[in-house]
C-alpha positions as a printed Julia matrix, in Angstrom:
283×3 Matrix{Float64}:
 -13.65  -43.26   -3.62
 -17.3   -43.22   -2.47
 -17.74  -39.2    -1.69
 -17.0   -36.63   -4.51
 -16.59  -33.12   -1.93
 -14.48  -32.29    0.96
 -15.43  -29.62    3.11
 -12.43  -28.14    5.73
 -13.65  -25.96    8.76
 -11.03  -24.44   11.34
 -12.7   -21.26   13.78
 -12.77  -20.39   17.33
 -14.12  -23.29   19.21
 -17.86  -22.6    20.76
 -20.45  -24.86   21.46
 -22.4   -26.69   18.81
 -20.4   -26.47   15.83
 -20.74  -30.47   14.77
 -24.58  -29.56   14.99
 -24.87  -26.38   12.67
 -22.19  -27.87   10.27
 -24.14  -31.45    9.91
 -27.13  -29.4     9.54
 -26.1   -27.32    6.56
 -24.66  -30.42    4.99
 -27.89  -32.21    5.52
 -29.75  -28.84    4.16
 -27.8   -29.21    1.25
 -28.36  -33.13    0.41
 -25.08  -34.08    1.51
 -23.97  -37.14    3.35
 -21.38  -37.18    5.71
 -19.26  -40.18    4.79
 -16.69  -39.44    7.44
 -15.56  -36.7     9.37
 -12.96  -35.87   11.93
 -12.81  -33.53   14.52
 -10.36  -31.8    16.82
 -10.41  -28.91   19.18
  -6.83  -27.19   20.65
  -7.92  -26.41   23.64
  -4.76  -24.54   24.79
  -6.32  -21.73   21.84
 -10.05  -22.79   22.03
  -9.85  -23.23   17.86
 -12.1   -26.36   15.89
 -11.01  -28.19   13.24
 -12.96  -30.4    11.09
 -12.96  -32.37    7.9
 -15.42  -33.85    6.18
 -16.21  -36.51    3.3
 -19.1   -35.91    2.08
 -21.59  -37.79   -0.87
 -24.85  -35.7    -2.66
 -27.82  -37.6    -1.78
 -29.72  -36.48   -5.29
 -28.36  -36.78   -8.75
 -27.26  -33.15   -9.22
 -23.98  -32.34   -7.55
 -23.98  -29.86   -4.45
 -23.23  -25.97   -5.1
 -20.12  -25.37   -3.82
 -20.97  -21.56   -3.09
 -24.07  -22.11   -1.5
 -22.65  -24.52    1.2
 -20.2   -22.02    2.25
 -22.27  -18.99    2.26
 -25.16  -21.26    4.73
 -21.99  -21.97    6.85
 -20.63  -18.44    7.16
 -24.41  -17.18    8.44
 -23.7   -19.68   10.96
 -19.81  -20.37   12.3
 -17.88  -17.9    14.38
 -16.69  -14.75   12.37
 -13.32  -15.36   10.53
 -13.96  -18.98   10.36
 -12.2   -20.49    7.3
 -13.96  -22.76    5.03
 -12.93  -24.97    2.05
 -15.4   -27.1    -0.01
 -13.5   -28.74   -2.52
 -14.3   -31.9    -4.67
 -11.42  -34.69   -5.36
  -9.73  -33.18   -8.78
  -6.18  -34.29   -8.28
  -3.58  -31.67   -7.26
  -1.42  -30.18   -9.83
   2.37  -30.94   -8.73
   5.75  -29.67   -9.9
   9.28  -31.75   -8.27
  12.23  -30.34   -7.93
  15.23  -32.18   -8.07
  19.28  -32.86   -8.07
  20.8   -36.17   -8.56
  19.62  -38.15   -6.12
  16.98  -40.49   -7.44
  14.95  -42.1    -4.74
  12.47  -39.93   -3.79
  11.84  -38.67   -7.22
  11.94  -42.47   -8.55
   9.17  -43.51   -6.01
   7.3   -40.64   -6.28
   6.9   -40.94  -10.1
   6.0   -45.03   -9.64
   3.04  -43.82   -7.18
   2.05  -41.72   -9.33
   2.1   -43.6   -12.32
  -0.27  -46.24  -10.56
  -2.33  -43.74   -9.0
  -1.08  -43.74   -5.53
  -1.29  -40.08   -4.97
  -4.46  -37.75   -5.8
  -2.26  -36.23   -7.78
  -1.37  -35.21  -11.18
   2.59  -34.32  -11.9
   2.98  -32.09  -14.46
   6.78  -31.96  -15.07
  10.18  -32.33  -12.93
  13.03  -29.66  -12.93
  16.4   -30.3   -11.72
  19.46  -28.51  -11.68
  21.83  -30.9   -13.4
  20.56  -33.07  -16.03
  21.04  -36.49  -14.24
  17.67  -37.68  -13.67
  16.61  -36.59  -17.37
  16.97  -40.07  -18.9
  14.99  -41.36  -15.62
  12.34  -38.62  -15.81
  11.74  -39.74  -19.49
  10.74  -43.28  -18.84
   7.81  -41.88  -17.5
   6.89  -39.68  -20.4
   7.0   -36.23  -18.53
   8.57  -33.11  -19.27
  12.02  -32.49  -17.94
  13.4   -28.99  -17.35
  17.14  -29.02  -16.63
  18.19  -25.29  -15.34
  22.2   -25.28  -14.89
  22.82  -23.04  -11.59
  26.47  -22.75  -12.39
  27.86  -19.06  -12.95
  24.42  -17.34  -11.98
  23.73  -15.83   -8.89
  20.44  -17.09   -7.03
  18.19  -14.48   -7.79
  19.35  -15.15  -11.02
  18.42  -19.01  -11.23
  15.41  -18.41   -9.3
  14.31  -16.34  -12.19
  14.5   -18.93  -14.15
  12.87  -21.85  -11.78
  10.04  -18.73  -11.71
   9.42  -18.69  -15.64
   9.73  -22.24  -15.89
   7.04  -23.46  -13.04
   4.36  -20.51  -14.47
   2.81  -22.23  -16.75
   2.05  -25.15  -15.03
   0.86  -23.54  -11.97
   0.88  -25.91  -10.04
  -0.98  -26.49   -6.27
   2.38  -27.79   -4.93
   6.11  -27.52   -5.25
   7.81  -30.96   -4.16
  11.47  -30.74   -3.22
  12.51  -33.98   -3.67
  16.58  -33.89   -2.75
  16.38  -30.31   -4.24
  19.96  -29.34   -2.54
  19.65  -25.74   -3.29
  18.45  -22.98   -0.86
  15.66  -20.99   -1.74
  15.37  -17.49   -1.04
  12.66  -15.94    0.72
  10.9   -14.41   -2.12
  10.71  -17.3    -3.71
   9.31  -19.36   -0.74
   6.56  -16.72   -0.55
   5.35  -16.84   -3.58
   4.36  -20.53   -2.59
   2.48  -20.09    1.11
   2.12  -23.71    2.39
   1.94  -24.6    -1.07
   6.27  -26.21   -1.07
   6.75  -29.78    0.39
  10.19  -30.44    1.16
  11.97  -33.86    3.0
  15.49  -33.77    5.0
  17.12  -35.95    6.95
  16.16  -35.3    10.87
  20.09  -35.49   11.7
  19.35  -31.77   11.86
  20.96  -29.82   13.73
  23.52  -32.22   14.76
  25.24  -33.36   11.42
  25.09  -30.39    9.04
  26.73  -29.77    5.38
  28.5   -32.29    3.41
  28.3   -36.53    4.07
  25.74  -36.29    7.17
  25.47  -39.84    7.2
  29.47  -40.51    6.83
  29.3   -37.51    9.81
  26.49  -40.21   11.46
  28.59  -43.67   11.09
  31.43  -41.59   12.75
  29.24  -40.58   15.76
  27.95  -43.84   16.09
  23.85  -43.19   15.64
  21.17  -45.74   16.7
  18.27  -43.98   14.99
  18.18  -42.61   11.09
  15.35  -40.29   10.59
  13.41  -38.14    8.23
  11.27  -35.2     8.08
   9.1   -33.84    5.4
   7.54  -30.2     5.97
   6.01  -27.32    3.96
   8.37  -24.54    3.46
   8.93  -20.48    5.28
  11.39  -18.35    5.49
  13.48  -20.58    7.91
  15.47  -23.45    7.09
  13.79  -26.6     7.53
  11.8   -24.97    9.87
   8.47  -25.26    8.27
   5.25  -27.04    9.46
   5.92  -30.95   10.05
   4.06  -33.14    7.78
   5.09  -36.53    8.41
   8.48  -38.02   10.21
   9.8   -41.73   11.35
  12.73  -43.11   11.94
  14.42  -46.55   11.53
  17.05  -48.03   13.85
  20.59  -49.07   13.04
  23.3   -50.5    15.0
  27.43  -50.75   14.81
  27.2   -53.44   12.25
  25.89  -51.2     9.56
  28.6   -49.44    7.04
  28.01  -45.86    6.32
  26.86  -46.98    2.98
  24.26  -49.07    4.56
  23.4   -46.35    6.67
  22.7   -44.05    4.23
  20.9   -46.53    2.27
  18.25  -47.08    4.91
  17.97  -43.33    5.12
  17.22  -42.98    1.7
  14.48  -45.39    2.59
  13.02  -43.96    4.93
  13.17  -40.27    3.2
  10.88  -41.87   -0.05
   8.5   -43.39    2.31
   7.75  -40.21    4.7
   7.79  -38.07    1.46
   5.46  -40.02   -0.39
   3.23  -40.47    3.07
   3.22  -37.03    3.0
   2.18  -35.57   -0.39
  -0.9   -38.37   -0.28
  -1.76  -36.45    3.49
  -1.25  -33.1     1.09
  -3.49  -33.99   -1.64
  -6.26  -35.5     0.19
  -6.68  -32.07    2.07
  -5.87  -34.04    5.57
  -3.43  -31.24    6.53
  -4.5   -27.93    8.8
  -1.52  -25.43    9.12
  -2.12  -23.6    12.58
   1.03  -21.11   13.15
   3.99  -23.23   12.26
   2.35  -26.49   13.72
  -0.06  -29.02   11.14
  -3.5   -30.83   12.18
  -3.54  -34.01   10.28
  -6.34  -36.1     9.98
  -4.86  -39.28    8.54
């Protein structure tokens, strides 16, 4: 990359915003190497992102950037100006393999901005997989504890990583509440988009059956309702009678890793807004 800072505005819309941010960049020594703007008109709110490059030798001071854009931007304006140190992830996972599998390939050729700093599962399956690529592997057995219980111990186990973002890569438990809110837009999840027609056990099997044309996926942050969260990323692939239920659920597998993957790069490259439970992307 060519730009070492990221700067993230969202605030009530008014006019000349693009010219009193551009000018406080330019104040600064900054070039704008790209930016991207939106405006939701139906609640008169700006977004913006920026890549920006320090004209002079010395790098920019993060502080005083944001303090010339408060003078300026509407009151309660929120303002991030970050550089590009990669993010500091945690997965969770079962036994299935193939979003965890892809995710730790990306990441071993440096795919993501993002540094993974372990994987925890509740069965020890995906250990031996895990250790291929030299990471720490936490297994925490579930069985005969209640949830607050195992959460507990998912708690004392991700705290000294502290991590950016929690990835729930086929993590098939539920997560309470209090745990969700201890990670605010902070817990990527993917599911199947057969939701809410094929629920519990063999959705695909539950698919073949019903005779789908479309397999989808759907990877969102995390709240308090079930896959309810803030859409990151989705897409679909089509299938017709001739495909088994095995080869059904084969292609969604497929298409989970690549909308997962598409959407933790989105995550760590700050492209993401979260506006109520809607997302701003700038991709």
């Amino acid at each position: 990359m060519d730009f070492t800072n990221i700067l993230r505005v969202d605030c009530r819309d008014e006019p000349g915003l693009i010219y009193k941010i551009t000018g406080v960049l330019y104040h600064h020594g900054l070039n704008i190497v790209r930016n991207d703007e939106f405006v939701d008109r139906a609640h008169q709110h700006f977004f913006f992102r920026a890549e920006v490059a320090p004209q002079r030798a010395e790098p920019p001071q993060a502080e005083k950037v944001v303090a010339g854009l408060w003078g300026l931007l509407p009151h309660g304006a929120n303002i991030q100006f970050t550089d590009r140190q990669p993010k500091r992830l945690v997965i969770l996972a079962t036994k299935e393999h193939h979003c965890l599998s892809d995710l730790l390939l990306r990441h071993e050729f440096g795919e993501l901005n993002a540094q993974v700093l372990a994987v925890v599962s509740n069965h020890a399956t995906l250990g031996p997989l895990v250790a291929k690529f030299g990471l720490p592997f936490h297994y925490l057995p579930h069985e005969g504890l209640e949830r607050a219980a195992h959460e507990a111990q998912l708690l004392a186990c991700l705290e000294p990583y502290q991590p950016d973002y929690v990835v729930l890569a086929k993590y098939m438990r539920v997560l309470s509440p209090e745990l969700m809110a201890r990670f605010p837009h902070r817990m990527v999840n993917i599911h199947h988009s057969f939701l809410p027609a094929f629920v519990g056990a063999n959705p695909y099997r539950q698919a073949f059956e019903r005779g789908v044309k479309i397999i989808g996926a759907t990877a969102h942050f995390v709240n308090e309702h079930l896959d309810e969260g803030p859409i990151i990323g989705q897409d679909v692939v089509r299938v017709d009678h001739s495909k088994t239920a095995t080869e059904m659920a084969q292609a969604g597998r497929d298409v989970e890793k690549i909308v997962l993957a598409k959407a933790l790069k989105l995550v760590c490259e700050d492209r993401i807004f979260v506006i109520g439970n809607k997302t701003v992307i700038f991709e």
